[in-house]
Structures are given as structure tokens and as C-alpha cells.
N, C-alpha and C positions, 0 to 999 in steps of 0.2 A: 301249508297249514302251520307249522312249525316256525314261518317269519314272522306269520304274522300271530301265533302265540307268546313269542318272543317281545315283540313290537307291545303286546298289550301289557307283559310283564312287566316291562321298564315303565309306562306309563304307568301303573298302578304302584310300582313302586317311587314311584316320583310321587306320585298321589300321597303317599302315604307319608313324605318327610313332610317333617314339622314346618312350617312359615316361620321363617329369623325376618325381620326387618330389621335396620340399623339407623337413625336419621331419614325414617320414609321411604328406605330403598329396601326392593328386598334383597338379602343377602343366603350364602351357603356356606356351611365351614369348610374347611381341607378335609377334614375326615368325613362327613358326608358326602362330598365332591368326589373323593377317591373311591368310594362304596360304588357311585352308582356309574362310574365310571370303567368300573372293572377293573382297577388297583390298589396301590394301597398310598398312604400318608407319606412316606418315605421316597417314593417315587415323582410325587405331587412338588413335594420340596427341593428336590435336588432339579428338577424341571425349573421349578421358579428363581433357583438361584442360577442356573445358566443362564436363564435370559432372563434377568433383572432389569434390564433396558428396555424391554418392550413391554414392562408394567408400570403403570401410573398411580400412586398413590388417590383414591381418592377419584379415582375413576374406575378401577381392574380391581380394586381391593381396599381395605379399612384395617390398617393394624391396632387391637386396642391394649392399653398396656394403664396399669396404675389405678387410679380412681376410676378411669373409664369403663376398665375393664371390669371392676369391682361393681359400678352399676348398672352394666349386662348380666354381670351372674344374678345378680338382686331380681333382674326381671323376666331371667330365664327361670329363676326360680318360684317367682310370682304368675308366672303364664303360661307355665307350660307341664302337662304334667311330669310326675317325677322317674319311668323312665326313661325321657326322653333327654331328664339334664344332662348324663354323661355325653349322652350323641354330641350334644351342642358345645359345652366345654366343660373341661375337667375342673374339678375343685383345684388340682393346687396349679392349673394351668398361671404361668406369669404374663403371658401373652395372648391374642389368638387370633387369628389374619383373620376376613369375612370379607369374600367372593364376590364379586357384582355380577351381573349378566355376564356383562363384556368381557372379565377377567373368567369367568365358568367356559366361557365360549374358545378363550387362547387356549387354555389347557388344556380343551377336548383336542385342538389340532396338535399340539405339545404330544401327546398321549399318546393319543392316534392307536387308540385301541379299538376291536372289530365290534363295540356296542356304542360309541360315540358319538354316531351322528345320529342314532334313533335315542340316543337319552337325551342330547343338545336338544334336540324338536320338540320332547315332551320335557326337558325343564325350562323351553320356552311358550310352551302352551298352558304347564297346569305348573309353574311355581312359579318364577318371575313375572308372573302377571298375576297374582293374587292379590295385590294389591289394589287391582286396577277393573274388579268384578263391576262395580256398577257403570265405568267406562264401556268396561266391554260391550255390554248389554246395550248401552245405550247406541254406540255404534254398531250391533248387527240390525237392530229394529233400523238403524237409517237404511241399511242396505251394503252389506260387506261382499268380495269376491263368491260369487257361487261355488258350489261343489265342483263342480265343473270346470269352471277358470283357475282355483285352488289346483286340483290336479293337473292344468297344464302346466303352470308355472313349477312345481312338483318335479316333472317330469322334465322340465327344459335342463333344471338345477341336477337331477341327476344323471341326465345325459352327456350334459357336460363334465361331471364329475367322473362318470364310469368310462370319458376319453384319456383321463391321465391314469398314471401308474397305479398299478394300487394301492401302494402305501401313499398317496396324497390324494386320495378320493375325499375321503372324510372329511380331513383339512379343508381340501377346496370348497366343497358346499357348505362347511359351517361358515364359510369367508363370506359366502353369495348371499346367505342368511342372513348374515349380521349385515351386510351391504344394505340389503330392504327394509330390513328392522331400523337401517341409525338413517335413511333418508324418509320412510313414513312414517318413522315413530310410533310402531308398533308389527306385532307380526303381519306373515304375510297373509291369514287368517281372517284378517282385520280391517286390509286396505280395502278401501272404496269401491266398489265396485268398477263406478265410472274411471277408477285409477290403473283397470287394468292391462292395457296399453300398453302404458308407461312403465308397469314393474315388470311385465315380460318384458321389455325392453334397457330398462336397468339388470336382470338378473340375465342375461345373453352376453352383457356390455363389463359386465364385473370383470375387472383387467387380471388373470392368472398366470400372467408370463413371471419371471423372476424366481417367486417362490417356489412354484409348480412346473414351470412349462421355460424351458430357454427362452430368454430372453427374444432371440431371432424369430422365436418361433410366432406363427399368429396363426389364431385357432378362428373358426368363422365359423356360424351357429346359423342354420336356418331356421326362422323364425315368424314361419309366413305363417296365418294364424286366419280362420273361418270362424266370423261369428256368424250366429243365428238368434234372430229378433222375433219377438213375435210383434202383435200388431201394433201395439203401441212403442214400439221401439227400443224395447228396454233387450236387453242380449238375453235368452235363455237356454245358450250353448255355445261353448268356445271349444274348438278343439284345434292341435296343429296339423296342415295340411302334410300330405306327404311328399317327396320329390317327386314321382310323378304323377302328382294330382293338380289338374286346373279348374279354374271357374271362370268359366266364359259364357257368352251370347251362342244362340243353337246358329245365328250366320256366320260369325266367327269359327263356330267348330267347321262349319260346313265348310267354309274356305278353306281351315285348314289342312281337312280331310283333300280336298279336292286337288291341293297345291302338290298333294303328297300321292295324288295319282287313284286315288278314292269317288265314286260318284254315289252322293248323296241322291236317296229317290222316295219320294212320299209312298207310306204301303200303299193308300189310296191308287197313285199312279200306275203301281206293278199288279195289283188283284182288281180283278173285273165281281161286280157282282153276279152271284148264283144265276141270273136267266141267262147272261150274255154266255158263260161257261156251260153252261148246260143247252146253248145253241150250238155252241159251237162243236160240245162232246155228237149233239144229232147231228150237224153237216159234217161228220168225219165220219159217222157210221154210217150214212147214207150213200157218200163217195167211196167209200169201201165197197159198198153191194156194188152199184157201178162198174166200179174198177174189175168185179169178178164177173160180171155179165162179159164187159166187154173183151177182153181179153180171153174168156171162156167160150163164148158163142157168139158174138158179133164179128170183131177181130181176124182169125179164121177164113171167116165165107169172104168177107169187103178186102181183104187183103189179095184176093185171088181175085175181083173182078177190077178194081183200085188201089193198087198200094201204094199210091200218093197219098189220099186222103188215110187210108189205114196208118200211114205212119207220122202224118199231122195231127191227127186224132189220139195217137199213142203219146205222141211228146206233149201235146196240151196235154194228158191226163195225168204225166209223170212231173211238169211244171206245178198243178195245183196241188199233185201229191204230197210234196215235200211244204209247203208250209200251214198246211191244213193239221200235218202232221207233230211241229213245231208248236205250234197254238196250243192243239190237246197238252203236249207237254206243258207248257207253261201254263195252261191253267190248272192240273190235275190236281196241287192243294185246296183248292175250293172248288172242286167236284160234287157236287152231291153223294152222299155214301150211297 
């Protein structure tokens, strides 16, 4: 209860930062970024100037400085109400960087603090797409991943993440995220249905050696995966099989069974129905009385006048005895009570 009170916190507080747009993209300040990151401004920067190399102007980020900057304030002051101006930027700010996806998304791995990868999810679900509200809409009516498929792929990405160490858990799956996001051009929420395949098959394939994993090392994802159709063909359940789960033919199993020193037998074959059982329960109680006549009082007197025939008589009746006796056994579950 506690994860997922947590999980819902960050999303609501994501919910609740203002929308910056910059030239139609949406964007995030440093000191917004750093809030909901679980640090602070100071940490964010010394981050970004270690690795300056691996941010791109104008792709990771937008420095605005001078007049530019001057007609962001004008319209954060025009748009937004007024406690929000300080969050966004300061009155005698001289500069002030503005975040893209892609550049919110290095950071998170940068950071690599223990709320990261469940803020990365929900500032790519409910901020960096607000933009793109009546897109969205228009692609779930076409028909987006089910809840279903959603969670397997979900579930592939943090399986593989929860394989490496744990300080590059978080890293790695925002890497697998942003892998789906920059080849469908949109979250993973979003893609096609019919595209789901392909992006379990992209998010298995996202290369983690180097950064994460020695280089020697290779990691191998099982990725065998049960749909379920209904009639018309459309999938209405995806889930991954297990290691030792198969889908096969009932003669296939049988073979296999068989190969492995198992004999398949139809119930039909091994249960008789109730008359032929309940004949056979009366000729065993019949040859019972039998067997105590003769051996009681026939037996006895013929063994003293014949005891050829008395002991012909004895071994046919100990011959019948034994599989009459076998029978009752095997049928006694469909005995009549």
C-alpha cells in the first residue's frame, strides 16, 4: 500500500506543476526538475556540468538569456498565475536553462535517486504530453496497447532492470523508455496496438552492456509471449509464458508424455459404466458363496472318494479367484454407493 501511495503522490504532484512550453515543446525548469526529483538546484548543475558532453543544445535543453529571456518573463507573467512565477523563474534571474523530455530523462539517470524512475513515468504521462491532449485522444479511440499488453511490456522493462545492480536499475529503464518513446514517437501507452510485437521486442533488444553491464557480458531476455484472440481476431490478452510453460497439440503432449515413459489413456477406456461394474461387483459375490460351499462341504466328502477331481476343482477355483478379484478392485470408484 505504501508503493503505491507513493506512486500516486508523485503523479499528483507532477499533476499539479505548471505547463512551460518554449517554441511548442514542453519544457521544465532546474528548480522544478530538482523538486520533484528528490534534490535540489545545486546538485542538478554540478550534474550538468560534468557531463556537458552528453547535452545538446536545443535538443536536452534551451538556454534563454537577454531579450529572450525578457519575453518569457512577460509571459509567464501573462499566463500563469502569480504564485507560480517564482517556481518558473526569478525576477532578477540573468539566465534560465528549460529542460526537454529527453534532457529531464538524462538527469533522472544522472541523479539516480530512489523516486526517479516513478517520477520519469508520470512526467512522461501527465507533463510532457500536454501538449499533445487531443493527439492522444485521438489515438486511444484508434485502438492503443491494452491494459494488459501495457503491463507486460511494464514488467519485461523491470525485470530487466531489477537484473543489474541496484544503483543502475533506474538508469537502465529510463534508457529502455526513452528507447520506445524516440522509435514510436510517443509513450509506451500509446503505441498501436497492432505494434505490440515489435515493442516487446525493441524493449528486450535495448543494448545495456557498456553503461550498465560489462561490455563481455550479454544478458538474454526470455520473451515468449501468449496472446489470446477472441473471435474476431483482435488479441484480448497478452501475457509472458513461463519457463516451464508450453502450448502444444493434446498428440504432441501425448507423445511427449509417452517418450518420457508415461501412457496416456482416455477416462472412457479405464471406467466401465455402472451396469457392467455393478455385474461384475454380483459375479464376485456369487463366487464367494461358491468358494465357501465348496471348500466347507463339498470338498471334504469328494476329496476322500476323488482327490484328483477334488484338487482340479480346487485350482480352477483359485485360478478364477484371483482375477475376479482384481476387477472388483479396479472398478470400485464407480461402484454404486
Amino acid at each position: 500500500m505504501n508503493n503505491v501511495a507513493n506512486i500516486n503522490d508523485v503523479s499528483n504532484s507532477v499533476k499539479a506543476t505548471p505547463s512551460i512550453l518554449h517554441s511548442g515543446t514542453p519544457v521544465i525548469t532546474t528548480g522544478i526538475m530538482a523538486k520533484l526529483y528528490g534534490t535540489d538546484e545545486v546538485n542538478v548543475k554540478m550534474n550538468f556540468s560534468r557531463n556537458a558532453d552528453r547535452f545538446i543544445e536545443g535538443k536536452h535543453y534551451f538556454k534563454l538569456e537577454g531579450v529572450e529571456l525578457k519575453v518569457f518573463k512577460d509571459r509567464v507573467t501573462e499566463s500563469y498565475p502569480v504564485k507560480f512565477h517564482d517556481q518558473i523563474v526569478g525576477k532578477r534571474a540573468r539566465s534560465l536553462t528549460l529542460w526537454t523530455e529527453r534532457g529531464a530523462a538524462r538527469h533522472a539517470k544522472m541523479l539516480d535517486t530512489d523516486q526517479a524512475w516513478d517520477v520519469f513515468e508520470a512526467l512522461e504521462d501527465f507533463y510532457f504530453t500536454k501538449k499533445d491532449n487531443s493527439q492522444r485522444k485521438a489515438k486511444q479511440i484508434a485502438g492503443c496497447l491494452t491494459s494488459e499488453q501495457q503491463e507486460v511490456i511494464k514488467q519485461l522493462v523491470l525485470n530487466r532492470g531489477k537484473a543489474l545492480p541496484k544503483d543502475k536499475q533506474a538508469k537502465a529503464m529510463i534508457t529502455m523508455w526513452s528507447s520506445l518513446k524516440s522509435h514510436f514517437g510517443c509513450t509506451y501507452k500509446e503505441i498501436d496496438s497492432d505494434k505490440f510485437t515489435e515493442a516487446l521486442s525493441l524493449a528486450a533488444r535495448v543494448p545495456l552492456e557498456g553503461e550498465y553491464l560489462p561490455k563481455q557480458t550479454e544478458q538474454f531476455v526470455n520473451c515468449r509471449v501468449l496472446h489470446h484472440y477472441d473471435d474476431k481476431g483482435a488479441i484480448i490478452k497478452s501475457e509472458i509464458a513461463a519457463d516451464d510453460e508450453q502450448l502444444t497439440s493434446p498428440k504432441v503432449f501425448a507423445d511427449l508424455a509417452e517418450s518420457r515413459g508415461y501412457v496416456m489413456v482416455k477416462k472412457d477406456d479405464i471406467y466401465c459404466d455402472s451396469t457392467v461394474s455393478a455385474n461384475v461387483n454380483a459375479a464376485y459375490g456369487n463366487f464367494k458363496i461358491l468358494k465357501e460351499i465348496w471348500y466347507e462341504k463339498i470338498n471334504p466328502f469328494l476329496s476322500t472318494f476323488s482327490p484328483e477331481i477334488s484338487s482340479q476343482v480346487s485350482g480352477a477355483m483359485g485360478n478364477v479367484d484371483g482375477p475376479i478379484y482384481l476387477a472388483k478392485l479396479s472398478l470400485t470408484p464407480k461402484l454404486p454407493a
